[in-house]
ModelCIF file with pLDDT and N, C-alpha, C, O atoms, coordinates in Angstrom:
data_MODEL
#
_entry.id   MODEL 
#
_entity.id                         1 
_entity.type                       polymer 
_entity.pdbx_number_of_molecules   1 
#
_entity_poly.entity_id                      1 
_entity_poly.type                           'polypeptide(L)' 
_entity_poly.nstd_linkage                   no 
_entity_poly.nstd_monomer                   no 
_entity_poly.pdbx_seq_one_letter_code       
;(UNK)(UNK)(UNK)(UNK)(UNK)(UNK)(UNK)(UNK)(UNK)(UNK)(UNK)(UNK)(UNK)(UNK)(UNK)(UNK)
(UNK)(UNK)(UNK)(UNK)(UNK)(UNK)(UNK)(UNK)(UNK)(UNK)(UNK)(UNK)(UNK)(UNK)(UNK)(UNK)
(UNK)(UNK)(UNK)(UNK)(UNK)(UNK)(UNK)(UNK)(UNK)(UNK)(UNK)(UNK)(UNK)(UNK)
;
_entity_poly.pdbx_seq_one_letter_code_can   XXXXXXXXXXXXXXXXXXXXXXXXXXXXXXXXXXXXXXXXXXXXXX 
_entity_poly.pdbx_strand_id                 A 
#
loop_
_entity_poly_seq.entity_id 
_entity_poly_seq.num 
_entity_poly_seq.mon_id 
_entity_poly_seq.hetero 
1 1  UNK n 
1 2  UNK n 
1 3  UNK n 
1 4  UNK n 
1 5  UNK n 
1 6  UNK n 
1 7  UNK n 
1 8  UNK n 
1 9  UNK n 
1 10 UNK n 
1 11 UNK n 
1 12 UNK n 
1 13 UNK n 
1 14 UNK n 
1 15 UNK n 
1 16 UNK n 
1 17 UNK n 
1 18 UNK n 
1 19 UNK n 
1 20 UNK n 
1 21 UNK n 
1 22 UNK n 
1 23 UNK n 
1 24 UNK n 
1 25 UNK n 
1 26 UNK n 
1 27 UNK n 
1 28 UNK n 
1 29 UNK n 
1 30 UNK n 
1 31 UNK n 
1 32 UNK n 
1 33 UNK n 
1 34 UNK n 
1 35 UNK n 
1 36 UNK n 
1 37 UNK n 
1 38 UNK n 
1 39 UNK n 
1 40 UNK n 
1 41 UNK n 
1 42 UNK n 
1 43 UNK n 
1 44 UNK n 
1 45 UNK n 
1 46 UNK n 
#
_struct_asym.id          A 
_struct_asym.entity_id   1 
#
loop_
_ma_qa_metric.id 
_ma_qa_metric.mode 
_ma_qa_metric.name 
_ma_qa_metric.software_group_id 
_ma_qa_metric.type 
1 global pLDDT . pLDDT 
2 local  pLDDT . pLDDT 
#
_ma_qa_metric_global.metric_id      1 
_ma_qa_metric_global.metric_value   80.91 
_ma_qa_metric_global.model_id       1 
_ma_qa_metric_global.ordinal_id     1 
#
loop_
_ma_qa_metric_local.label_asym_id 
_ma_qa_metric_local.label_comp_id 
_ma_qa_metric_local.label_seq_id 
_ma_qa_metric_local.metric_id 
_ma_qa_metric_local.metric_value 
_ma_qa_metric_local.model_id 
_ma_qa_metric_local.ordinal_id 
A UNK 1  2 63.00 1 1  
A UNK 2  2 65.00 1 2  
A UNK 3  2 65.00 1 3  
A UNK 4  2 69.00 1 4  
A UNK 5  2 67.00 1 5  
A UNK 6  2 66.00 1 6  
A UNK 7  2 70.00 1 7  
A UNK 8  2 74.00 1 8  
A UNK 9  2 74.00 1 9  
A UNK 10 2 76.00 1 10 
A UNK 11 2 74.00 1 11 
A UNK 12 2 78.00 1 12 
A UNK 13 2 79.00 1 13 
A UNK 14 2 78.00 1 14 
A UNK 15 2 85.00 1 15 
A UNK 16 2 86.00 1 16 
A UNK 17 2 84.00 1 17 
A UNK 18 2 79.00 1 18 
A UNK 19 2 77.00 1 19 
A UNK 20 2 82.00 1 20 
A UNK 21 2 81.00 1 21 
A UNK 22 2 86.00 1 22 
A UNK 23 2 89.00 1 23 
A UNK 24 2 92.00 1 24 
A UNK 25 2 86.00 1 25 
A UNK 26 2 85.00 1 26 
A UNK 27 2 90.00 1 27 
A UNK 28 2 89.00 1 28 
A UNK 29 2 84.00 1 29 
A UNK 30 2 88.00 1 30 
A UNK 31 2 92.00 1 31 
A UNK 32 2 88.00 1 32 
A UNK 33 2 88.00 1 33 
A UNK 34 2 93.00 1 34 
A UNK 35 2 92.00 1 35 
A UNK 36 2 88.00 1 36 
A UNK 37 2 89.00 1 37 
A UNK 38 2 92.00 1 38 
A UNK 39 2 89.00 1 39 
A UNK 40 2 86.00 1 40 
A UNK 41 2 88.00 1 41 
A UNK 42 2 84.00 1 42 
A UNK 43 2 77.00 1 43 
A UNK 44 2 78.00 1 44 
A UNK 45 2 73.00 1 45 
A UNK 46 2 64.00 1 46 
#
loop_
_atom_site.group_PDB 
_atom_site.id 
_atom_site.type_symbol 
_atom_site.label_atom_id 
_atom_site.label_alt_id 
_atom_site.label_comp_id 
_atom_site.label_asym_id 
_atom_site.label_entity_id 
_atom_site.label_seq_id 
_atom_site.pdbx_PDB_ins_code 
_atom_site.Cartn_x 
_atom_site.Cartn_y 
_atom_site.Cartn_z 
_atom_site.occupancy 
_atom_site.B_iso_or_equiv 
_atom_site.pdbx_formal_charge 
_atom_site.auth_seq_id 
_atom_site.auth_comp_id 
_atom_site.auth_asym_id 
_atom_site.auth_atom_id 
_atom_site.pdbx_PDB_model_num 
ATOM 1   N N  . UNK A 1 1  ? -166.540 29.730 83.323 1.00 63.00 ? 1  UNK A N  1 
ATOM 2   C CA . UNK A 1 1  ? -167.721 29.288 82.642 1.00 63.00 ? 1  UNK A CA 1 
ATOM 3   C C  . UNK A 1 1  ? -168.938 29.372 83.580 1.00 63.00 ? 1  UNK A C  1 
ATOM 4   O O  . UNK A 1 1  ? -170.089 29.333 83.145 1.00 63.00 ? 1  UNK A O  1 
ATOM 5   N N  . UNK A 1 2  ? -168.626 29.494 84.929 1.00 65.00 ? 2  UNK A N  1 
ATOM 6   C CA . UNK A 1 2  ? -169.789 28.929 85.970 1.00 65.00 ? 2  UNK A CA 1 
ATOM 7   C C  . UNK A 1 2  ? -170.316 30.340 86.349 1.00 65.00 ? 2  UNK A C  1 
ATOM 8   O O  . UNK A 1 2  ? -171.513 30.476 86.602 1.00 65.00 ? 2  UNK A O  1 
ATOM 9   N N  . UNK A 1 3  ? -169.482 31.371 86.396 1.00 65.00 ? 3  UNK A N  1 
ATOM 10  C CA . UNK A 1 3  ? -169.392 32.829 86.403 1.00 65.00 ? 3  UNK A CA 1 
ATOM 11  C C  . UNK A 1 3  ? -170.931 33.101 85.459 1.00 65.00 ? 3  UNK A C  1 
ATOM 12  O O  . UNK A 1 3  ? -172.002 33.372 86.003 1.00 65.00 ? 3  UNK A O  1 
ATOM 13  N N  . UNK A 1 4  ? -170.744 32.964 84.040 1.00 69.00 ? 4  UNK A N  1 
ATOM 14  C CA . UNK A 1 4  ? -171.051 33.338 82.976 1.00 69.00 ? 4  UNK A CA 1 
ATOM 15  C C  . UNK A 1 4  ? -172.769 32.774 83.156 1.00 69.00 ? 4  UNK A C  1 
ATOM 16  O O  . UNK A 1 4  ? -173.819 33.384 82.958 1.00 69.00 ? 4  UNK A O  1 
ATOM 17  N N  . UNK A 1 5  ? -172.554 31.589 83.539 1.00 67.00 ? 5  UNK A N  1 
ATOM 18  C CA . UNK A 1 5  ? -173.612 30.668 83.805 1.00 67.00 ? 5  UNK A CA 1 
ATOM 19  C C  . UNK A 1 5  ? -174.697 31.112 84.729 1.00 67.00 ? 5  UNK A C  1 
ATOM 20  O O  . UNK A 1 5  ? -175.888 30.815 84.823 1.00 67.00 ? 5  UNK A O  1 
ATOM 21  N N  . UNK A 1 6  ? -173.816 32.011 85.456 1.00 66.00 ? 6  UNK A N  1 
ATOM 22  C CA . UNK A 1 6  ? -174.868 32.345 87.076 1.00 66.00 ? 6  UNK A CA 1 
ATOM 23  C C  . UNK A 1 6  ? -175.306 33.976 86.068 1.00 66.00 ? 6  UNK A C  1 
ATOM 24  O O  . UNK A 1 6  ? -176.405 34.339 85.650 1.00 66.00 ? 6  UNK A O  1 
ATOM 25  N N  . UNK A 1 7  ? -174.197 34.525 85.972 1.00 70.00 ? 7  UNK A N  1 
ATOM 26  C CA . UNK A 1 7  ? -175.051 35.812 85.349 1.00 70.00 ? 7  UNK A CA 1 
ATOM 27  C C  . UNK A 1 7  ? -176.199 35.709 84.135 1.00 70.00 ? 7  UNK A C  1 
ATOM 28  O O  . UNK A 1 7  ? -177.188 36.400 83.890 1.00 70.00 ? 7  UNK A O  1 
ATOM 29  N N  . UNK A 1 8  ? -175.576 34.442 83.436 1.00 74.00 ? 8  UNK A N  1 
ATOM 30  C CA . UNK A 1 8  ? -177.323 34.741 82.570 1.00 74.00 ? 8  UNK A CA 1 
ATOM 31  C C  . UNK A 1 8  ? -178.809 34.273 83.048 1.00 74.00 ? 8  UNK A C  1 
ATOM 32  O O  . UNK A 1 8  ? -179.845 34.246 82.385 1.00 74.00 ? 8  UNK A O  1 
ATOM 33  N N  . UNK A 1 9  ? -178.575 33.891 84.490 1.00 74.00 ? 9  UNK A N  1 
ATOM 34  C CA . UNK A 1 9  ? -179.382 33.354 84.906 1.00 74.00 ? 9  UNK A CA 1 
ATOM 35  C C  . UNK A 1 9  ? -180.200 34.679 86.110 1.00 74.00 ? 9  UNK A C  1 
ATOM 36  O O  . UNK A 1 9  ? -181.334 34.676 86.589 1.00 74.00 ? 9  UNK A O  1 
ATOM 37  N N  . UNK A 1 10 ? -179.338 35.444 86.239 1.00 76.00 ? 10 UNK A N  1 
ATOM 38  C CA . UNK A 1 10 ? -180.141 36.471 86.554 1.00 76.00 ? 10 UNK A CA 1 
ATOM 39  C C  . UNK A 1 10 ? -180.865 37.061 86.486 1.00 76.00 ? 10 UNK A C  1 
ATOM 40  O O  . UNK A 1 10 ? -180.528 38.030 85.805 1.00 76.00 ? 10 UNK A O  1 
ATOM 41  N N  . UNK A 1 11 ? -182.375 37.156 86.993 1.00 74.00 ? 11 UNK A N  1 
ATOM 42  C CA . UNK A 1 11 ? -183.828 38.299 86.846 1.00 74.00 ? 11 UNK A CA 1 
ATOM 43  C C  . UNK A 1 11 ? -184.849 36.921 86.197 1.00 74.00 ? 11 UNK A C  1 
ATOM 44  O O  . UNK A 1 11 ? -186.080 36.967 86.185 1.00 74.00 ? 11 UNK A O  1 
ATOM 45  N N  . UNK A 1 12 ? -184.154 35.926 85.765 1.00 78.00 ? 12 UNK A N  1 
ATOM 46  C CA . UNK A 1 12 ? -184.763 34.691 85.433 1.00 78.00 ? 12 UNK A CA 1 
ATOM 47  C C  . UNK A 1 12 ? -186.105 34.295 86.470 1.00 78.00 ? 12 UNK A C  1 
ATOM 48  O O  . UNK A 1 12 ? -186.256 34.172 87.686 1.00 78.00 ? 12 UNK A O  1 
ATOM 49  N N  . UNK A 1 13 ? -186.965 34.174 85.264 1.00 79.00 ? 13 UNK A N  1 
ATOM 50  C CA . UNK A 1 13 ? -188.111 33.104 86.396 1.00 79.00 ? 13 UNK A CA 1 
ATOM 51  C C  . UNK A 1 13 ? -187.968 31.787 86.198 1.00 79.00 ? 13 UNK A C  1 
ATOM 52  O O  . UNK A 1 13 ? -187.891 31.393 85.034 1.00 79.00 ? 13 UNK A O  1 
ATOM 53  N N  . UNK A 1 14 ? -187.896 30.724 87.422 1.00 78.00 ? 14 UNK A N  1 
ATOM 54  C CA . UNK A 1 14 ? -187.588 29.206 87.143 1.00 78.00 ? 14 UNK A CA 1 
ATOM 55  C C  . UNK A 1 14 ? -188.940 28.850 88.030 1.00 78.00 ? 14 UNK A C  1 
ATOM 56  O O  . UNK A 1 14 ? -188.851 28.883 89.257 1.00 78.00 ? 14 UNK A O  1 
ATOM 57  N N  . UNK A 1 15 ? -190.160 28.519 87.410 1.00 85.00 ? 15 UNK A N  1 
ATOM 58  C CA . UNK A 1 15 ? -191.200 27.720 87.770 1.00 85.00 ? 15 UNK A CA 1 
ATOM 59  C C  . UNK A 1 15 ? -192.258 29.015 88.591 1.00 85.00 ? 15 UNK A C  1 
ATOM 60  O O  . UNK A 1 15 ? -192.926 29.928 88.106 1.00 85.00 ? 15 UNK A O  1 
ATOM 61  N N  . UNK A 1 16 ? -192.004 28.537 90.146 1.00 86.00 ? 16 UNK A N  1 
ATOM 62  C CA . UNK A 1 16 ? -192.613 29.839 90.851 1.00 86.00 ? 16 UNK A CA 1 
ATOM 63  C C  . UNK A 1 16 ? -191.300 30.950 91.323 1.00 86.00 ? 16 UNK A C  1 
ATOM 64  O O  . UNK A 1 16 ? -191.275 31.779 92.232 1.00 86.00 ? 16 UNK A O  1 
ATOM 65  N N  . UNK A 1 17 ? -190.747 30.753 90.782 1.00 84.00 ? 17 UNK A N  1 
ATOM 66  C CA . UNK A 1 17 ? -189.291 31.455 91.653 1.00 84.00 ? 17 UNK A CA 1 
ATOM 67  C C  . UNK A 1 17 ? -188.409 32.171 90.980 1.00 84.00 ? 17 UNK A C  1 
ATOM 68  O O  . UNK A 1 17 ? -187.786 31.667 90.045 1.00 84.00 ? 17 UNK A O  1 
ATOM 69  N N  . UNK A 1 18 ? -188.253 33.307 91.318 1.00 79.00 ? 18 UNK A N  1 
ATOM 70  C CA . UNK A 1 18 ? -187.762 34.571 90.896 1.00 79.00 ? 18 UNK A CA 1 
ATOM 71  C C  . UNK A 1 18 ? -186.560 34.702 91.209 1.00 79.00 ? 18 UNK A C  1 
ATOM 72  O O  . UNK A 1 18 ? -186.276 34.909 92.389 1.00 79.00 ? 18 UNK A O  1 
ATOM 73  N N  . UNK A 1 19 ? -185.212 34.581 89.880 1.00 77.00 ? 19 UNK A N  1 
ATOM 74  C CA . UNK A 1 19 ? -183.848 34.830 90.505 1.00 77.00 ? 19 UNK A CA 1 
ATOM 75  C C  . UNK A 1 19 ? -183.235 35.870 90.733 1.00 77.00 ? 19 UNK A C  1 
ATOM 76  O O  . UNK A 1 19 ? -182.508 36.329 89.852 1.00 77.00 ? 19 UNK A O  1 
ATOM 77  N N  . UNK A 1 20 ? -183.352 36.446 91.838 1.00 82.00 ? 20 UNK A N  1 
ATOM 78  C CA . UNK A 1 20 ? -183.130 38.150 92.405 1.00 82.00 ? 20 UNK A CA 1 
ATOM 79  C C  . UNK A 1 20 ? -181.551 38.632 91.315 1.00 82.00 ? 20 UNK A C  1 
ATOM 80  O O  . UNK A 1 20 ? -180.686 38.028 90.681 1.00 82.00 ? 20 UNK A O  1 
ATOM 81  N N  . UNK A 1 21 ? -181.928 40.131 91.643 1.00 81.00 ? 21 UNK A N  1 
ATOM 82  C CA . UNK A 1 21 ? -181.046 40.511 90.366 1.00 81.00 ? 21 UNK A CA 1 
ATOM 83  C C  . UNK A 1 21 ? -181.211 42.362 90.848 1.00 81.00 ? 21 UNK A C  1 
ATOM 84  O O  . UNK A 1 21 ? -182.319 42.894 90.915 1.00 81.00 ? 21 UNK A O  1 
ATOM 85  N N  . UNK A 1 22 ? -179.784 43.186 91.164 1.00 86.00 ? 22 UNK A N  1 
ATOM 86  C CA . UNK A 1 22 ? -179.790 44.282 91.649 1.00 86.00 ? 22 UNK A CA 1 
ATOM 87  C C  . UNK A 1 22 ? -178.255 44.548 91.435 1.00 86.00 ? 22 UNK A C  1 
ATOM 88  O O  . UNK A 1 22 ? -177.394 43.709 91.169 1.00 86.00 ? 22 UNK A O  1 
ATOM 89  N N  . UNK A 1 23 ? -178.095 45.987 91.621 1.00 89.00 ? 23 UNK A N  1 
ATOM 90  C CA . UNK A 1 23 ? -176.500 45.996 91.247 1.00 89.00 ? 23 UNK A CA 1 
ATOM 91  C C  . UNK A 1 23 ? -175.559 45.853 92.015 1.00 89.00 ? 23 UNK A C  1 
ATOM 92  O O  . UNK A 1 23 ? -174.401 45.889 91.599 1.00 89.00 ? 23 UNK A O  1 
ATOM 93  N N  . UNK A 1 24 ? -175.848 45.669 93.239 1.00 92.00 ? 24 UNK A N  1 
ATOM 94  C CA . UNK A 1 24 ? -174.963 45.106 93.807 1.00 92.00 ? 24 UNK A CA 1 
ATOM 95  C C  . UNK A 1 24 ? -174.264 43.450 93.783 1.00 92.00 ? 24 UNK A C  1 
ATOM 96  O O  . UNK A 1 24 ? -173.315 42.886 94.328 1.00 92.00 ? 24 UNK A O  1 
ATOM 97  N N  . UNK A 1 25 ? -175.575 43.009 92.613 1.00 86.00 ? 25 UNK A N  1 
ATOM 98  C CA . UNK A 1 25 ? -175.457 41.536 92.685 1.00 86.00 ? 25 UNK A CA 1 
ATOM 99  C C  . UNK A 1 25 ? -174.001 41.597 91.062 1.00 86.00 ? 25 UNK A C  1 
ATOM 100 O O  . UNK A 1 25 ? -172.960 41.047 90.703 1.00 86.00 ? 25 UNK A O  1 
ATOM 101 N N  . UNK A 1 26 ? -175.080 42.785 90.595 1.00 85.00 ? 26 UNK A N  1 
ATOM 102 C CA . UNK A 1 26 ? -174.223 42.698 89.054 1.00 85.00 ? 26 UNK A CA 1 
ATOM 103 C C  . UNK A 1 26 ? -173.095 43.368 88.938 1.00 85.00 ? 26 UNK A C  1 
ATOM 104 O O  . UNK A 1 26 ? -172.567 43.486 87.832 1.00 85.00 ? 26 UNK A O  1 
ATOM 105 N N  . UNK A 1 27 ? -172.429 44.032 90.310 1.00 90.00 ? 27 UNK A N  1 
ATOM 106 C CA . UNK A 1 27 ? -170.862 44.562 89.919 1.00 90.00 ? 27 UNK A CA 1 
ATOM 107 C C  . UNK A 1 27 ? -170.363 43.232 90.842 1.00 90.00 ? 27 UNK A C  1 
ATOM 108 O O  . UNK A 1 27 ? -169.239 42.763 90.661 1.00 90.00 ? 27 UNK A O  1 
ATOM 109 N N  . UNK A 1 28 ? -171.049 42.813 91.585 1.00 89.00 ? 28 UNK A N  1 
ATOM 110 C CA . UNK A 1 28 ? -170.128 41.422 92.047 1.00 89.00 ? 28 UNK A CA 1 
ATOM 111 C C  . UNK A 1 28 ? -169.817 40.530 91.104 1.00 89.00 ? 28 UNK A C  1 
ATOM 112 O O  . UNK A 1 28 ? -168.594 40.478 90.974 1.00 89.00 ? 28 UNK A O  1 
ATOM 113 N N  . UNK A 1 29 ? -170.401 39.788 90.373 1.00 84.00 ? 29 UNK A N  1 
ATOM 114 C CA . UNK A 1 29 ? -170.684 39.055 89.336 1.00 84.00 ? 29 UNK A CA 1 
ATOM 115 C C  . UNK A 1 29 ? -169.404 40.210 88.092 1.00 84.00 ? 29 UNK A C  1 
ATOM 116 O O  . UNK A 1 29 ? -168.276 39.718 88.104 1.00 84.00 ? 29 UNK A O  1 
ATOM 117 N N  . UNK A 1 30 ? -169.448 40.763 87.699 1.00 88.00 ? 30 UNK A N  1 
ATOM 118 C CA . UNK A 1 30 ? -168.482 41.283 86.741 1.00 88.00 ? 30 UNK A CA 1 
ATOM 119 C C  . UNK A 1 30 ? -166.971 41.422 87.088 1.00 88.00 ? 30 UNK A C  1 
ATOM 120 O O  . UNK A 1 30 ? -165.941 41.373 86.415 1.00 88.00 ? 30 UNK A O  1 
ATOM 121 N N  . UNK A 1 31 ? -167.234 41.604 88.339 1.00 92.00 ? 31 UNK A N  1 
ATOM 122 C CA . UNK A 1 31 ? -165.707 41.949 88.895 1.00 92.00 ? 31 UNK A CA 1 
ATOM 123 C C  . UNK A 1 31 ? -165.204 40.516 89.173 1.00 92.00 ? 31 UNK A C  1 
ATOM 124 O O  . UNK A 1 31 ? -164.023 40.294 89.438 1.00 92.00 ? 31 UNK A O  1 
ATOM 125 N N  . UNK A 1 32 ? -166.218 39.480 89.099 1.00 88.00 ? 32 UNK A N  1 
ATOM 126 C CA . UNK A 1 32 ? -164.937 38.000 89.428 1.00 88.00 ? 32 UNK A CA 1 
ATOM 127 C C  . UNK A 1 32 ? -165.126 37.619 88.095 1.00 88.00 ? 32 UNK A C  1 
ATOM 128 O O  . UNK A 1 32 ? -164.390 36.661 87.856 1.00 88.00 ? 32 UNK A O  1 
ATOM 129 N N  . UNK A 1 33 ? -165.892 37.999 86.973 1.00 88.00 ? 33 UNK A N  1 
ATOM 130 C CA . UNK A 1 33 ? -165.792 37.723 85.665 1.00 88.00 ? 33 UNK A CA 1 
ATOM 131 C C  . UNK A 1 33 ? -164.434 37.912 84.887 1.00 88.00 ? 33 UNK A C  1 
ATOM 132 O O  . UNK A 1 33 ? -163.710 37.274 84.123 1.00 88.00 ? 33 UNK A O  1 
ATOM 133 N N  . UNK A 1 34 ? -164.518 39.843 85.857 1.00 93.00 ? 34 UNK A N  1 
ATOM 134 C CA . UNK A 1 34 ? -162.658 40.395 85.468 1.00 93.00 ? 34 UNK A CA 1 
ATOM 135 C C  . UNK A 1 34 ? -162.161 39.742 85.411 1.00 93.00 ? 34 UNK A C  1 
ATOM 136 O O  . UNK A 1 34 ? -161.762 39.075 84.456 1.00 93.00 ? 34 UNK A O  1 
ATOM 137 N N  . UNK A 1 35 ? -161.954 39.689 86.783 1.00 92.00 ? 35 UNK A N  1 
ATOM 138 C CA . UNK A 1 35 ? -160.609 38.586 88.117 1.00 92.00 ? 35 UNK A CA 1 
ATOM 139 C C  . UNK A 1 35 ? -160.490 37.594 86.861 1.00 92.00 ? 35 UNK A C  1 
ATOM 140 O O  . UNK A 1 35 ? -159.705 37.654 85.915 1.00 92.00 ? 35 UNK A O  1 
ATOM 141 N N  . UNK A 1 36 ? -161.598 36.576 87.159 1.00 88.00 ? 36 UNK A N  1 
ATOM 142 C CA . UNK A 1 36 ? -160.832 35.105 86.292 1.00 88.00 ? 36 UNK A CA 1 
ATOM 143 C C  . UNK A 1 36 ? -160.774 35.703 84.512 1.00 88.00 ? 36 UNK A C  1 
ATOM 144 O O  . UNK A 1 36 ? -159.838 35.169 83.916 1.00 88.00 ? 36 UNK A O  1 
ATOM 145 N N  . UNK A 1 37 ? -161.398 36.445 83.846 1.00 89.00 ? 37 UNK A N  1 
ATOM 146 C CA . UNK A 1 37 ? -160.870 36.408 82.759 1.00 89.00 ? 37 UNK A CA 1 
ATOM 147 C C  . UNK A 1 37 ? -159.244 37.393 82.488 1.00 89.00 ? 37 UNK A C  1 
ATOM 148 O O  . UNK A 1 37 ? -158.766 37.467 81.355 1.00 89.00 ? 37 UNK A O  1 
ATOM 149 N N  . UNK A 1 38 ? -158.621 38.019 83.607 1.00 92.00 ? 38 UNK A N  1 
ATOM 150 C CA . UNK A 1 38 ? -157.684 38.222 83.782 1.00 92.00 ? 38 UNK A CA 1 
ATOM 151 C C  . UNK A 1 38 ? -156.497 37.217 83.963 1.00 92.00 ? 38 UNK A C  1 
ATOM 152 O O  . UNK A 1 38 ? -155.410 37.103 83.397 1.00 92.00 ? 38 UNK A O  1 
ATOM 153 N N  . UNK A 1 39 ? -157.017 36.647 84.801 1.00 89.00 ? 39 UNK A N  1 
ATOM 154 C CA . UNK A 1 39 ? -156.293 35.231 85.239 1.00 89.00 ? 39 UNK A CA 1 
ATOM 155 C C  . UNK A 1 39 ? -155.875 34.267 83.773 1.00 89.00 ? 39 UNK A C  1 
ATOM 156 O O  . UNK A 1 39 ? -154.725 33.938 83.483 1.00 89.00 ? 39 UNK A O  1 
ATOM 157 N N  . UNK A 1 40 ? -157.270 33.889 82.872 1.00 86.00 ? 40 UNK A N  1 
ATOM 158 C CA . UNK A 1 40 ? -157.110 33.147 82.034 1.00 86.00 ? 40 UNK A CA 1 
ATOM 159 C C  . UNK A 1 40 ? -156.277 33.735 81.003 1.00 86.00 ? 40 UNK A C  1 
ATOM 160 O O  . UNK A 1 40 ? -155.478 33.043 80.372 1.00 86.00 ? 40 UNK A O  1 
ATOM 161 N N  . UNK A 1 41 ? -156.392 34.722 80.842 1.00 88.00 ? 41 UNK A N  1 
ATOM 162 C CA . UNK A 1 41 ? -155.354 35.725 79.562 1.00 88.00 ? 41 UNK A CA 1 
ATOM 163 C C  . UNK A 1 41 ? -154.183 35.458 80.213 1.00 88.00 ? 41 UNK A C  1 
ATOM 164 O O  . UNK A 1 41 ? -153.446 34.704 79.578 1.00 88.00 ? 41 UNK A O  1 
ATOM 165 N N  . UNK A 1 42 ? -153.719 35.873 81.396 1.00 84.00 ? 42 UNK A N  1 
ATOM 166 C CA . UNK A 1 42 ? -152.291 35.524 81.541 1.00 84.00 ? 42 UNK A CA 1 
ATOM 167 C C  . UNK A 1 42 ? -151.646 34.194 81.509 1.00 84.00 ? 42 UNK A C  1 
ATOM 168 O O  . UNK A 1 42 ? -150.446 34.128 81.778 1.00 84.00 ? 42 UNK A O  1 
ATOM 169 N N  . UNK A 1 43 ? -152.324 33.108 81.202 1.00 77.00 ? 43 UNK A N  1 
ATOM 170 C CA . UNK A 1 43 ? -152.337 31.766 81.510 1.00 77.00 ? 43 UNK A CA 1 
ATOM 171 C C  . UNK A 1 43 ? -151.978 31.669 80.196 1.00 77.00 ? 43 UNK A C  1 
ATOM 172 O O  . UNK A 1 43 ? -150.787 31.684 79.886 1.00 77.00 ? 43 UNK A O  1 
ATOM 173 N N  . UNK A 1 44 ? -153.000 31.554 79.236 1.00 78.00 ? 44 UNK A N  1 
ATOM 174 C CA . UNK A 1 44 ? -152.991 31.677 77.826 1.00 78.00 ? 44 UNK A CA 1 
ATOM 175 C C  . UNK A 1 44 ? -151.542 32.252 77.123 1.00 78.00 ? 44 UNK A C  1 
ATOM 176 O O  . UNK A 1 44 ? -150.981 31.586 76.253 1.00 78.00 ? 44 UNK A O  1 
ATOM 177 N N  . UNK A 1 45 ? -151.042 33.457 77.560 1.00 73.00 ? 45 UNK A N  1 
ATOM 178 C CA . UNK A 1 45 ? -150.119 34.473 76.935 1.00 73.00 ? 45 UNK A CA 1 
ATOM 179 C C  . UNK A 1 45 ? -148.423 33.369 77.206 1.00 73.00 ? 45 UNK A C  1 
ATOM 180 O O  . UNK A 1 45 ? -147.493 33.309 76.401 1.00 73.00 ? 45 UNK A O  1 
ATOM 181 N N  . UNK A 1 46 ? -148.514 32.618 78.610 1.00 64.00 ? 46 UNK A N  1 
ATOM 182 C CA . UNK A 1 46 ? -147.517 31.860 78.856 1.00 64.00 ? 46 UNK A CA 1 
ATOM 183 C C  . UNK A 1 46 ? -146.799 31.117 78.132 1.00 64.00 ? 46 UNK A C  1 
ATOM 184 O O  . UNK A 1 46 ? -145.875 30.475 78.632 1.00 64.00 ? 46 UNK A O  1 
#
């Protein structure tokens, strides 16, 4: 959920402050999105 939380918060402006956002930020962010929604499917399937 916290995953999900940080990526929509990306390229976001909060007040004076700009939440950086590049692809190295956004294949990090997807690939532990994988990871744990991999994780949770096999959990689930048990």
């Amino acid at each position: 959920m916290y995953c999900v939380d940080f990526m929509g918060e990306r390229g976001m402006r909060f007040m004076d402050k700009t939440i950086e956002v590049n692809e190295q930020i956004i294949d990090r962010l997807n690939g532990i999105y994988d990871k744990l929604w991999d994780e949770w499917s096999k959990d689930r399937l048990n």
